[in-house]
N, C-alpha and C positions, 0 to 999 in steps of 0.2 A: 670321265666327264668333267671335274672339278679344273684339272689344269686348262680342258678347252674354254670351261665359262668363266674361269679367272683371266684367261688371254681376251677371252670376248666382253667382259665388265672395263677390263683397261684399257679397251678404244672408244666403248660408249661411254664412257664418266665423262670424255671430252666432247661431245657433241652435244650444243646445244638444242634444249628444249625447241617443237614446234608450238609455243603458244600454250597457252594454262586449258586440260585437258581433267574435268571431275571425274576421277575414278576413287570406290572405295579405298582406305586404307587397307595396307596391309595388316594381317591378325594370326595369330601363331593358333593350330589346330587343337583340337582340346586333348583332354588326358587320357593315355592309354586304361583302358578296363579289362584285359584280359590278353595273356598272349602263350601263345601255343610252348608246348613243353617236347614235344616231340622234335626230333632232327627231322629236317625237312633240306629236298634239294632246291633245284629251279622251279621255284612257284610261277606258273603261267598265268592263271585264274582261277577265279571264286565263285560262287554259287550262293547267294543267303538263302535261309529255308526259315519258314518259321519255328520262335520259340527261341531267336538265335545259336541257331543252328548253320554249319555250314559245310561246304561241300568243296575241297584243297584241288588243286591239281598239281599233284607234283611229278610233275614233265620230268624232271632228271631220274627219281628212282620208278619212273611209270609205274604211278599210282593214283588212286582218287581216291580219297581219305572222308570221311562225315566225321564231324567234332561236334562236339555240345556248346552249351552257349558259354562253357569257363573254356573253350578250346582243349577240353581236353578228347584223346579221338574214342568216338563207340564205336568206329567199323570199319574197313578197308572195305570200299564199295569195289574199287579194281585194282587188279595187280599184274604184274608183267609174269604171270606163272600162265603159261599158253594153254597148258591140260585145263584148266577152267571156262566155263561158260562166262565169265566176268575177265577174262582176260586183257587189259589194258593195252596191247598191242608194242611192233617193234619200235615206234617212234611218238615222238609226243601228240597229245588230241591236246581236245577245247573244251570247256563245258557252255553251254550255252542256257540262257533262262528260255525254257517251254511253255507250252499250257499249264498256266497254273502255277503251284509249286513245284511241275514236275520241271525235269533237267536232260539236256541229249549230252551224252557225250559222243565227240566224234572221233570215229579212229578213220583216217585215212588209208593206212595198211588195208584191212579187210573194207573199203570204200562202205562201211557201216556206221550207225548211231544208235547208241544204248541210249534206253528210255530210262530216266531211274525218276521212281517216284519219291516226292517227302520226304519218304521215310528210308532214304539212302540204298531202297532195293532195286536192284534192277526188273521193269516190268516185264519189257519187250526191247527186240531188239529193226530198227529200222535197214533200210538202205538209204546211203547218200541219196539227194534227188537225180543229181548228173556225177557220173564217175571223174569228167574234167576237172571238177569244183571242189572233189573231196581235199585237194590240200588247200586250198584259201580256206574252208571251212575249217580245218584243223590247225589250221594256222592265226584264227583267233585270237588266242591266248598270247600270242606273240606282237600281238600292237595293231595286225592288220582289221583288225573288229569283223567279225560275225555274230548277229543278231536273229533270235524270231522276231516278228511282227505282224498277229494277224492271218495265220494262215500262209504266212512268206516267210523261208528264210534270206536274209539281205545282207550280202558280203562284198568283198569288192574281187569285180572280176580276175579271171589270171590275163596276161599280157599276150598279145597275139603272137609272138615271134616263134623262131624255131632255126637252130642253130645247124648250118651246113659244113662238110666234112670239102675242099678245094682238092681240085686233082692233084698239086703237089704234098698233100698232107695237112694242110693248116685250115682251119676251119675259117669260114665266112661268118662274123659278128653281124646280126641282125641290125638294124637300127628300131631302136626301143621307145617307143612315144612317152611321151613328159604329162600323160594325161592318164588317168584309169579311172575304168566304168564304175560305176555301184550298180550292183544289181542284185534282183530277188525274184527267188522262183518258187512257184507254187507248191506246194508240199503233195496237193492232190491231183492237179493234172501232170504237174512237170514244166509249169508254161512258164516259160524265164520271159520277163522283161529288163529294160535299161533305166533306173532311177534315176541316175545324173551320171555327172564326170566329174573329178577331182583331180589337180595338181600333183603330182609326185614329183619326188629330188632327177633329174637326170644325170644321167653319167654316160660317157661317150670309151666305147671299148674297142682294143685293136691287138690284131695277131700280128707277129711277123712268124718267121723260120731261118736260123742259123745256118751254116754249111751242115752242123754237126748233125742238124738233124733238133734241135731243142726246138718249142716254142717257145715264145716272149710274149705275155700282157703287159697289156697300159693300157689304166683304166684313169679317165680324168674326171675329176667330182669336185665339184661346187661346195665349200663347207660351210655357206650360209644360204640354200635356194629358199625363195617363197614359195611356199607350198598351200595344199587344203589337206585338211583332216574332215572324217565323219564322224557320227554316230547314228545310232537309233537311239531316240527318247523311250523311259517308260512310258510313256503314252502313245507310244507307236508311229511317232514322227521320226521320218526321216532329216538330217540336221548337218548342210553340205558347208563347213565352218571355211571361208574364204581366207585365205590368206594375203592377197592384197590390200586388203584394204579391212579385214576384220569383218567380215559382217556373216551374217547367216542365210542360206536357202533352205527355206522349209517345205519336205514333201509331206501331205497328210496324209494317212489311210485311206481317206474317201477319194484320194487321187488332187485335191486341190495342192497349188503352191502359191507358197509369199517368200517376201524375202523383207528381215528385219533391220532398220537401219544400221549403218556402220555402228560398232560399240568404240568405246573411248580406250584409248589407249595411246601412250606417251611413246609416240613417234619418235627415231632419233637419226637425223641423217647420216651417213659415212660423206667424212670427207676421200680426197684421192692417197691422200696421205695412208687416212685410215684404214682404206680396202689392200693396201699394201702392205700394210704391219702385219693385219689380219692374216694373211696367208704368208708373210713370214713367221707369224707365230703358228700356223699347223703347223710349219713345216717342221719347225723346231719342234712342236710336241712329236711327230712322226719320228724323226731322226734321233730322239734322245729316247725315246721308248725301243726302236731297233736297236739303240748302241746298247742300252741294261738290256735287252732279253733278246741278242741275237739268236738268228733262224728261227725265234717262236710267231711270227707272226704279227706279233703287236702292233708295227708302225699301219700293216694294212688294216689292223682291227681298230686304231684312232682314225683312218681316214674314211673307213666304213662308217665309222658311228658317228661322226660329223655328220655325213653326208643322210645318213637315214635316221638324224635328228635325235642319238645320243649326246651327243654335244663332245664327244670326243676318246679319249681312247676308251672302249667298247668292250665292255663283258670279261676281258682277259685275257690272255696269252690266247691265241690261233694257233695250231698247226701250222708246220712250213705246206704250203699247200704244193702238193705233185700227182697230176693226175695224167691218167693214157687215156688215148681214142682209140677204138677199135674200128677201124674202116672194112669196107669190101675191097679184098686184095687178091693176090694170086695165094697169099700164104695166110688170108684172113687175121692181115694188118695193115698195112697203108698197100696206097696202091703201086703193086708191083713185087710185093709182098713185103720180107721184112719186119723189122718191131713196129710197134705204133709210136707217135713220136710221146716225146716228155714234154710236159706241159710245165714250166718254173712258177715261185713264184708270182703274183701279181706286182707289176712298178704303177705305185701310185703317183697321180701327178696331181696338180692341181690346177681348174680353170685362170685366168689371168683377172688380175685385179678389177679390173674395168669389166669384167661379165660380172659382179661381185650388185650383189639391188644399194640401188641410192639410199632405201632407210631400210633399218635393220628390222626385219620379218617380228611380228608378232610370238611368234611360236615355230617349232621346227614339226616334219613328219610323226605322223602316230605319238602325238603330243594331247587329245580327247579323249575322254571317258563321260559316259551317260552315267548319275548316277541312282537310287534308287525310290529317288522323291520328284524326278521331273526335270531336272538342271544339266546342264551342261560344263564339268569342270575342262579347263585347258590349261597345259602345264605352259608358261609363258618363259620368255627370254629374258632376262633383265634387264631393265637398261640402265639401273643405276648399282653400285655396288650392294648388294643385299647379303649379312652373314645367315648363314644356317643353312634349311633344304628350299627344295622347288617351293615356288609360288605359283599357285594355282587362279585363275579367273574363275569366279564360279557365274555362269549365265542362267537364265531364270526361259522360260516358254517364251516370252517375249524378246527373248535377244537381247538382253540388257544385264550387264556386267551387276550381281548386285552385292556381289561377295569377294573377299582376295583374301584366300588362306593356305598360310606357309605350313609345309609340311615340316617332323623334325627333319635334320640332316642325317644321309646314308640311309633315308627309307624310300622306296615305293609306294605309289598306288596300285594296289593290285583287286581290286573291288570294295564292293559298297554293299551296305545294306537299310533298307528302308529306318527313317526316324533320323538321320543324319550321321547315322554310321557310315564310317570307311574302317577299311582291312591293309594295313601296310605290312608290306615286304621289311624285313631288315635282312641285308647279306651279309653273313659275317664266313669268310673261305669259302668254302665250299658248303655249308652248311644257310639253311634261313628257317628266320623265326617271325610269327606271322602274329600283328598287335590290330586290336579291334579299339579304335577309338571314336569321339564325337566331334562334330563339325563345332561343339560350344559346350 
């Protein structure tokens, strides 16, 4: 991320201001009070309980951990040991805030949701509402937000598509809309409705096939789209954050909507110049991250994380990716029987300058977090050289920007807890350690 938003601070530092814009200063987050002692892998999300208390998920060793209020742990609530009734399942869940202080976690695997109460125990155990839905809901934890609210759970729909196998072997790419539902469905009848739409990065993908028999991707992706992010408020608003133009649509519980005026923020044009360096410099980040860690992956995992608003090369080394299709065959492989073909690699490309937005977007995708006093934080863009970590917007009920606070550098947000606690990530290797600090 650092090399992509030092390539992206060194085209905006040249772009003049649009006009004198009152936004807070910026203010460095206040002091850590306690930070976890135990090894911890990939922290997805958090749960605050009271008594500060809280509830881990740690997606990489599948587990959910309760800690006390010094973060030290009283209890593995689940664990990837399957013989258990508390069993944490093959792939990572979510935890989500329930009734109350109770907690669902979801496993997607067995399309079920643990009840745990408080007190870190498990009560009961649910079913997803819809079995389509259990991976967006377990997929939470991972940026795409799943919420209760009121008797609804509200996640954002999966994509309608469905990927076809071509009589000569190569599958047919779907074309994938640049738009995704928010929706929320009844916990008691099952009755889903449509919340709104939001914005997502598009990307445009294509097979070919070789003599030999190989397939070929190329996948083109945009590394700066305007996007929307959501959340649910604690107060059970729904909060559809526009990216165009900054501003908010608000769904209430009782069904009304408003929408809050644009919020302030220092707008910075790209010139043509600028849209051109800009995607000279992915590229160079792509290429120089391939040449150090040939066939791991990397240059595709810098151009994924642009594009899904990491800001650049993405979580770490990727597998060379090689995958088969199994078709209906005479030999039950492609048709006519025979192997199924080899799938390479993905060839990243990038959109063309000029598809590139005239001013540089507010914030990138799955960049929102609700947090546990009613506000709305959003991890923002810079536009002017800033040292240290993200700088966060913090928005108020009203839609109005009234806080701007810098996290340290190399942490996460990875949840909140009521009084102006937040919970940071620090990743250090493989290993993370999880600090409870104050907004002051």
């Amino acid at each position: 991320m650092t090399r992509y938003r030092a390539a992206l601070l060194t085209l905006t530092t040249l772009a003049p201001a649009l006009g004198a814009q009152t936004r807070p200063p910026i203010r460095p987050l206040g002091a850590v009070h306690a930070t976890t002692t135990d090894s911890l892998g990939m922290v997805n999300n958090v749960r605050a309980l009271p008594g500060g208390r809280l509830l881990i998920n740690d997606a990489t060793s599948r587990r959910v951990l309760l800690v006390d209020s010094t973060f030290k742990t009283i209890s593995i609530v689940a664990d990837s040991t399957s013989s258990t009734a508390n069993a944490y399942g093959p792939r990572s869940g979510s935890l989500i805030a329930f009734r109350g202080d109770s907690t669902l976690f979801v496993d997607a695997a067995s399309l079920s949701m643990l009840v745990i109460d408080p007190a870190g125990k498990i009560g009961r155990v649910m079913s997803v509402p819809r079995s389509q839905d259990a991976m967006m809901l377990a997929a939470g934890g991972l940026g795409t937000g799943a919420y209760y609210s009121n008797g609804y759970l509200v996640y954002r729909g999966m994509p309608g598509f469905q990927m076809r196998m071509g009589a000569t072997g190569v599958p047919t790419m779907p074309s994938v809309a640049d738009t995704m539902a928010i929706v929320r469905v009844n916990l008691q009848s099952r009755a889903v409705d449509t919340v709104g739409f939001i914005k997502i990065p598009k990307t445009n993908t294509n097979m070919t096939r070789s003599d030999d028999g190989k397939i070929s991707i190329s996948i083109e992706v945009n590394p700066l789209p305007v996007v929307d992010d959501w959340v649910v408020t604690s107060a059970g608003d729904v909060a559809l954050i526009r990216g165009k133009d900054y501003h908010i649509d608000w769904m209430s519980p009782d069904g009304t909507h408003r929408a809050s005026p644009k919020m302030a923020f220092d707008w910075k044009r790209l010139s043509d110049e600028q849209k051109v360096a800009l995607i000279d410099s992915v590229k160079a980040i792509r290429d120089r991250a391939a040449a150090a860690n040939p066939g791991q992956g990397n240059a595709m995992a810098a151009a994924f994380g642009a594009a899904l608003g990491t800001g650049g090369a993405a979580g770490g080394a990727a597998p060379q990716m090689v995958m088969r299709f199994e078709t209906a065959g005479a030999a039950g492989g492609r048709p006519g029987g025979g192997a199924a073909p080899q799938i390479t690699a993905p060839q990243i490309n990038y959109v063309s300058p000029s598809d590139l937005p005239d001013y540089q977007p507010a914030f990138f995708a799955t960049s929102a977090k609700a947090d546990d006093d009613g506000n709305i934080w959003v991890r923002t863009i810079p536009t002017t050289p800033t040292a240290g970590g993200a700088v966060y917007d913090v928005i108020n009920a009203k839609g109005e920007v009234v806080d701007r606070v810098q996290i340290p550098e190399n942490r996460t947000i990875v949840g909140f807890a009521p009084g102006g606690v937040v919970i940071l990530a620090v990743r250090d290797g493989v290993t993370t350690k999880l600090e409870r600090a104050r907004t002051k």
